[in-house]
Each structure stands twice: as structure tokens, then as C-alpha cells.
N, CA, C and O atoms as a GROMACS GRO file, in nm:
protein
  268
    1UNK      N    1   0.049   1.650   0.067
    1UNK     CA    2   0.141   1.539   0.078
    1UNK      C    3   0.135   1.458  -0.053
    1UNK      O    4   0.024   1.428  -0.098
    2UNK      N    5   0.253   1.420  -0.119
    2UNK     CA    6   0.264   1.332  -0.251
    2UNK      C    7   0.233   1.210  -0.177
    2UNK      O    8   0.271   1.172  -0.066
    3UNK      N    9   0.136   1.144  -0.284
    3UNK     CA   10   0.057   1.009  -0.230
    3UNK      C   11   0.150   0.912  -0.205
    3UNK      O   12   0.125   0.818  -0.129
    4UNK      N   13   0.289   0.927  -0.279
    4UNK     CA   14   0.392   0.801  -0.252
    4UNK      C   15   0.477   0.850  -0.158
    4UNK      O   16   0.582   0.787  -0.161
    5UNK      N   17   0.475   0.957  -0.058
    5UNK     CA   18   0.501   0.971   0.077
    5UNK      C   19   0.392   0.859   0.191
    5UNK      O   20   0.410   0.876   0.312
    6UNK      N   21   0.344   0.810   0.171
    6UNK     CA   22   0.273   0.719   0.224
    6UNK      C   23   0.346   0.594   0.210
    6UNK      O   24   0.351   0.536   0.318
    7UNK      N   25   0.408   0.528   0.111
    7UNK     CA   26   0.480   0.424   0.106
    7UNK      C   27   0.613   0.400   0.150
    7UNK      O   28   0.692   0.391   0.057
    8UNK      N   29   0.666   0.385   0.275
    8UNK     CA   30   0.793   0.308   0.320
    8UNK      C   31   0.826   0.233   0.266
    8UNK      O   32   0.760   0.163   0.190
    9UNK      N   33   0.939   0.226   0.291
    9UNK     CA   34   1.060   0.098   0.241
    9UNK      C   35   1.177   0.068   0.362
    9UNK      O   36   1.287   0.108   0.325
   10UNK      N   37   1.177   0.009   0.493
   10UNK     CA   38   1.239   0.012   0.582
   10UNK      C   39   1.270  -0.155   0.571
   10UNK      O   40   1.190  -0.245   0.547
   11UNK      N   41   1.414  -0.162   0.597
   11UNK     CA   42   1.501  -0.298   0.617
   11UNK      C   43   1.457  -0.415   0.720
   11UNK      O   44   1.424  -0.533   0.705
   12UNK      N   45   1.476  -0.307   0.866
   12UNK     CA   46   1.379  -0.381   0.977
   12UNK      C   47   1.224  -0.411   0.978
   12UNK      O   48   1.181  -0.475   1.074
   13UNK      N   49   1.122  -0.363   0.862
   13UNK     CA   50   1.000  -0.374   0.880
   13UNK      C   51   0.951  -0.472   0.737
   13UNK      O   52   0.961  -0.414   0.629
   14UNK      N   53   0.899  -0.613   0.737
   14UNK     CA   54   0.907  -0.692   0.695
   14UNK      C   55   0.976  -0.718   0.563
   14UNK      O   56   0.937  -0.721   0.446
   15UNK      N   57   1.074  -0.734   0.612
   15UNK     CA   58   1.242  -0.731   0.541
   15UNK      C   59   1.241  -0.688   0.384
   15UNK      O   60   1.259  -0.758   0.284
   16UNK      N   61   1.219  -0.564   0.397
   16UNK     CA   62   1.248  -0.416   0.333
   16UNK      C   63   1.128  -0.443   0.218
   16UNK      O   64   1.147  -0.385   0.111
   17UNK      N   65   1.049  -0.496   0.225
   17UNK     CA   66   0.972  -0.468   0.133
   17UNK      C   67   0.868  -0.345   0.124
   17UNK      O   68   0.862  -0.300   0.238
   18UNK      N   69   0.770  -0.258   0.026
   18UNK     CA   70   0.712  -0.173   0.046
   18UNK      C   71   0.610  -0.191   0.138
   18UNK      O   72   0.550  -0.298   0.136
   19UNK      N   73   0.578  -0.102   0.221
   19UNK     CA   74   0.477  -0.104   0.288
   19UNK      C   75   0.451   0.049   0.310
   19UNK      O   76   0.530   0.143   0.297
   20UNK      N   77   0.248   0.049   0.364
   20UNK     CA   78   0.201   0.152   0.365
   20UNK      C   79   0.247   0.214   0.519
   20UNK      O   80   0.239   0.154   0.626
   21UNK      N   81   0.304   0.366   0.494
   21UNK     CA   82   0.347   0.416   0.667
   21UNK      C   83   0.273   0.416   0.759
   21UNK      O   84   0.160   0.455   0.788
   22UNK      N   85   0.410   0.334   0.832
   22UNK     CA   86   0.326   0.325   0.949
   22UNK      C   87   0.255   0.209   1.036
   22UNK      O   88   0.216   0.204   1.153
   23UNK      N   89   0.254   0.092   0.897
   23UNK     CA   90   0.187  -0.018   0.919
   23UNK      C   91   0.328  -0.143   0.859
   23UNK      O   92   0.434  -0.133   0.798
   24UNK      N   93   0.236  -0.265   0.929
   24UNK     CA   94   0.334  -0.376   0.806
   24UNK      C   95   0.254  -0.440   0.716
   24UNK      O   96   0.250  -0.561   0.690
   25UNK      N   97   0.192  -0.351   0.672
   25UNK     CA   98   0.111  -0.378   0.534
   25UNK      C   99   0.163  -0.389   0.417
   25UNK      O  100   0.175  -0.273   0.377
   26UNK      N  101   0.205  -0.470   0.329
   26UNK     CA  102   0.287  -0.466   0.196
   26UNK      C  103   0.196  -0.403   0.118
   26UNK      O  104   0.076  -0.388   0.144
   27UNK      N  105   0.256  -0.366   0.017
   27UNK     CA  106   0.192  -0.277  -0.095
   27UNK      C  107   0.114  -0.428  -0.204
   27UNK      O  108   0.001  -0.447  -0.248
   28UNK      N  109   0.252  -0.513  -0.214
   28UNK     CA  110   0.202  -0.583  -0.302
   28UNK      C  111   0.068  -0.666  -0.239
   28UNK      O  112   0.001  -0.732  -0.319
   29UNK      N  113   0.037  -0.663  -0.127
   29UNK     CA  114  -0.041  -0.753  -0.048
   29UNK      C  115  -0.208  -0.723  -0.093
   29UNK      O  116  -0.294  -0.808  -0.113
   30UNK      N  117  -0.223  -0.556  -0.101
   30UNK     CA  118  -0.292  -0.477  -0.105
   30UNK      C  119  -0.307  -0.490  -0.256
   30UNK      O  120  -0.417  -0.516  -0.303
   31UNK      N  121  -0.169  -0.468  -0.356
   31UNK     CA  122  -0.232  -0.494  -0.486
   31UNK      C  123  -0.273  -0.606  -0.567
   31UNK      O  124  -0.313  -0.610  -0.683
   32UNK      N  125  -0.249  -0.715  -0.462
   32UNK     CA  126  -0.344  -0.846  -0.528
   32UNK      C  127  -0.454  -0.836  -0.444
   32UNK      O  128  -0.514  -0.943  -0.458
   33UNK      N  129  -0.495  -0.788  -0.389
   33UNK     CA  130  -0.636  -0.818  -0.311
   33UNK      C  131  -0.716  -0.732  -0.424
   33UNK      O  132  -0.830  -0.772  -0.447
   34UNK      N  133  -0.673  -0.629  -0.489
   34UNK     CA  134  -0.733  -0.509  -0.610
   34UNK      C  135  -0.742  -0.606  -0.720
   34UNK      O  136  -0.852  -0.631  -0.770
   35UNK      N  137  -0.603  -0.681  -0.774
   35UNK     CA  138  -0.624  -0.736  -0.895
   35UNK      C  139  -0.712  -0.842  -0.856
   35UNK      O  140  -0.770  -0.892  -0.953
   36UNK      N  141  -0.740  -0.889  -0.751
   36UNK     CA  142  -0.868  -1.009  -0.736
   36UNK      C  143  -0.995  -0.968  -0.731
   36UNK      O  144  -1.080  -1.057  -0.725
   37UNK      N  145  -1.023  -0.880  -0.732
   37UNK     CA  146  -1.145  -0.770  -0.758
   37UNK      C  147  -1.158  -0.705  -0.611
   37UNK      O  148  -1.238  -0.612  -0.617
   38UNK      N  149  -1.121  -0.718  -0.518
   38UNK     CA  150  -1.119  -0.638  -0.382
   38UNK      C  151  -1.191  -0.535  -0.418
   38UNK      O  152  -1.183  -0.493  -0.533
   39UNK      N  153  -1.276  -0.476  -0.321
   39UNK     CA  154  -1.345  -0.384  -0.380
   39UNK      C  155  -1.263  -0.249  -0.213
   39UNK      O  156  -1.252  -0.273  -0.093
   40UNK      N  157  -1.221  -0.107  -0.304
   40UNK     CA  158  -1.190  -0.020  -0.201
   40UNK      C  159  -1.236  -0.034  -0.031
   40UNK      O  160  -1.159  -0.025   0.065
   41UNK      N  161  -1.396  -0.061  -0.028
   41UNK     CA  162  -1.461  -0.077   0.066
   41UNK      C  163  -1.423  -0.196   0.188
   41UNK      O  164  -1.393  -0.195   0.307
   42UNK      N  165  -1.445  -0.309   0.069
   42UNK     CA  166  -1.377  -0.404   0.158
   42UNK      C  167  -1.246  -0.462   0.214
   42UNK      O  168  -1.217  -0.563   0.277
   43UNK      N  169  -1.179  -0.357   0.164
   43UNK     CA  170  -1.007  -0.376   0.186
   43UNK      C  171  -0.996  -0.255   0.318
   43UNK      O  172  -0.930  -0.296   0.414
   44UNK      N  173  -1.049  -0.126   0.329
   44UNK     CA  174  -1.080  -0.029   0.446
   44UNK      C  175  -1.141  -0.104   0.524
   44UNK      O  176  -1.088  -0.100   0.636
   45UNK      N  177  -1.264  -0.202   0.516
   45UNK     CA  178  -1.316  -0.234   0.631
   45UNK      C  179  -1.233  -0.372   0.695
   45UNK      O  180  -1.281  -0.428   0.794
   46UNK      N  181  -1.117  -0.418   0.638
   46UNK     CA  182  -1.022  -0.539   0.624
   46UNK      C  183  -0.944  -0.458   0.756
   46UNK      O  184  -0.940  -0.482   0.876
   47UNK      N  185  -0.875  -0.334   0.656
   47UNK     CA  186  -0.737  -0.305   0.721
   47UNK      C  187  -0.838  -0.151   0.726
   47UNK      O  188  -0.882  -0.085   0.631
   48UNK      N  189  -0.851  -0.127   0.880
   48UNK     CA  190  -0.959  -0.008   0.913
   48UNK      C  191  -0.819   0.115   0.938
   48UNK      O  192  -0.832   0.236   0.919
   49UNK      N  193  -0.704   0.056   0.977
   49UNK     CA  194  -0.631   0.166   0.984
   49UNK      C  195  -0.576   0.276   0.863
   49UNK      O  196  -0.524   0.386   0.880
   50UNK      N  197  -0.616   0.188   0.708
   50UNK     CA  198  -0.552   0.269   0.630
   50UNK      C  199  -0.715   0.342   0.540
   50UNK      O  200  -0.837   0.326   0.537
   51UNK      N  201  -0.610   0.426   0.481
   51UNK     CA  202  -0.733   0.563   0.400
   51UNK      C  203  -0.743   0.515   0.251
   51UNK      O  204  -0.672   0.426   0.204
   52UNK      N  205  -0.834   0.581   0.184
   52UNK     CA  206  -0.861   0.559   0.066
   52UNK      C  207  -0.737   0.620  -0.028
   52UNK      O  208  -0.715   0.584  -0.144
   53UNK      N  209  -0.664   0.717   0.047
   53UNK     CA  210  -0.579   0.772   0.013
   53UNK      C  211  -0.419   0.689  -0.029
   53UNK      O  212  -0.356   0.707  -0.133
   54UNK      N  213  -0.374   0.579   0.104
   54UNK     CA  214  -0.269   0.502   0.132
   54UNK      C  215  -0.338   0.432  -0.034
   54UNK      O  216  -0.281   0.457  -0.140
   55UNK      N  217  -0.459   0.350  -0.027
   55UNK     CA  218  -0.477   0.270  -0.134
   55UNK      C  219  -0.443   0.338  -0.289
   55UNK      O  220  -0.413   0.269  -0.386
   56UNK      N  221  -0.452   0.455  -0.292
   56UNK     CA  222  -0.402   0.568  -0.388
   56UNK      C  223  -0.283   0.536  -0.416
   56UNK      O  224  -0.244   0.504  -0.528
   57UNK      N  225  -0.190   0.545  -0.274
   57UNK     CA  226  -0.046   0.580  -0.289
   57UNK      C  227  -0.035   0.439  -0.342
   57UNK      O  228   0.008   0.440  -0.457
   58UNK      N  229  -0.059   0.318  -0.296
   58UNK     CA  230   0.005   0.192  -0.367
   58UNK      C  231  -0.027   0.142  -0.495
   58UNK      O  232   0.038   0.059  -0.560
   59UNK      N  233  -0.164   0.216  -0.537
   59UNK     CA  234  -0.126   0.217  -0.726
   59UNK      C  235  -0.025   0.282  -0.756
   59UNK      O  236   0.067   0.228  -0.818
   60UNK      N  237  -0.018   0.421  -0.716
   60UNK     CA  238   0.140   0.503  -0.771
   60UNK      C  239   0.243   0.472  -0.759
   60UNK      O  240   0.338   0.500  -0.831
   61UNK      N  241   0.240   0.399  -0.651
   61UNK     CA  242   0.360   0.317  -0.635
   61UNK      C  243   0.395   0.198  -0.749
   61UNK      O  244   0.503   0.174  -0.803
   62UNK      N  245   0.302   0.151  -0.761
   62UNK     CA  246   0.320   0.019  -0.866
   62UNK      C  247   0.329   0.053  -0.976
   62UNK      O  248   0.388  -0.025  -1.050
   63UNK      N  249   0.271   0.196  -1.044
   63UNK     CA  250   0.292   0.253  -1.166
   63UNK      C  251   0.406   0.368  -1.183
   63UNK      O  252   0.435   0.421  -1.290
   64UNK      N  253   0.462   0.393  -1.069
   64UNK     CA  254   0.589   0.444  -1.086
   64UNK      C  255   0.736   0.372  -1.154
   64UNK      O  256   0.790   0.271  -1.111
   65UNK      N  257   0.775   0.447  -1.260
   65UNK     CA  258   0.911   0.392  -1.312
   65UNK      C  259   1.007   0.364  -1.203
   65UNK      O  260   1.027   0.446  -1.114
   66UNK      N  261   1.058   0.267  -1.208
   66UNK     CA  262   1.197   0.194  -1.104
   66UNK      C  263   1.309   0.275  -1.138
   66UNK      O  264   1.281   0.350  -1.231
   67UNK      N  265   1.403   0.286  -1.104
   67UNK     CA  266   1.567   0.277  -1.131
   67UNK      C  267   1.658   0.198  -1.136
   67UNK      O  268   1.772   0.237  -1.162
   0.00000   0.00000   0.00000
């Protein structure tokens, strides 16, 4: 599975912003808790439903070129 198959973008699910599938977790939510020094560990034991993997997909996400 490509790691940014993990990231939704749905209208009805907190009004269309990215989030990890499945959840209403924003991406950006997740990438300031990283830029504040969040450490992997304590963001899994935060939000126990997502993988080390989802946290993967929302760097790629943020370092992916737009259109």
C-alpha cells in the first residue's frame, strides 16, 4: 500500500481537510505535534488507533508537490 493511501480528504469529515483513514485526525494536527518535538511514541500512545506507518503517510503527505 502507498503510504499516502492512508490520507483522506472527505468534505463531510472535518470539513475536507486531510485526515489519517479512517479517523478525524488531521494531518496537520499530527504535524505540529512532530514540529513541537512529539516524539513517534508519544503521539501512538496519544492516538493508539494509528500506526507508525499513518505517521509516515502524513510526512509524505506534507512533502508531496500540490497542484
Amino acid at each position: 500500500m502507498d503510504l499516502l493511501e492512508r490520507i483522506e480528504i472527505r468534505k463531510e469529515v472535518m470539513g475536507g481537510k486531510a485526515c489519517v483513514r479512517g479517523t478525524r485526525i488531521a494531518v496537520h494536527t499530527l504535524l505540529n505535534f512532530m514540529a513541537a518535538g512529539d516524539t513517534e511514541e508519544s503521539l501512538l500512545e496519544a492516538y493508539p488507533q494509528l500506526t507508525v506507518e499513518d505517521l509516515k503517510a502524513c510526512l509524505q503527505y506534507a512533502a508531496a508537490p500540490r497542484k
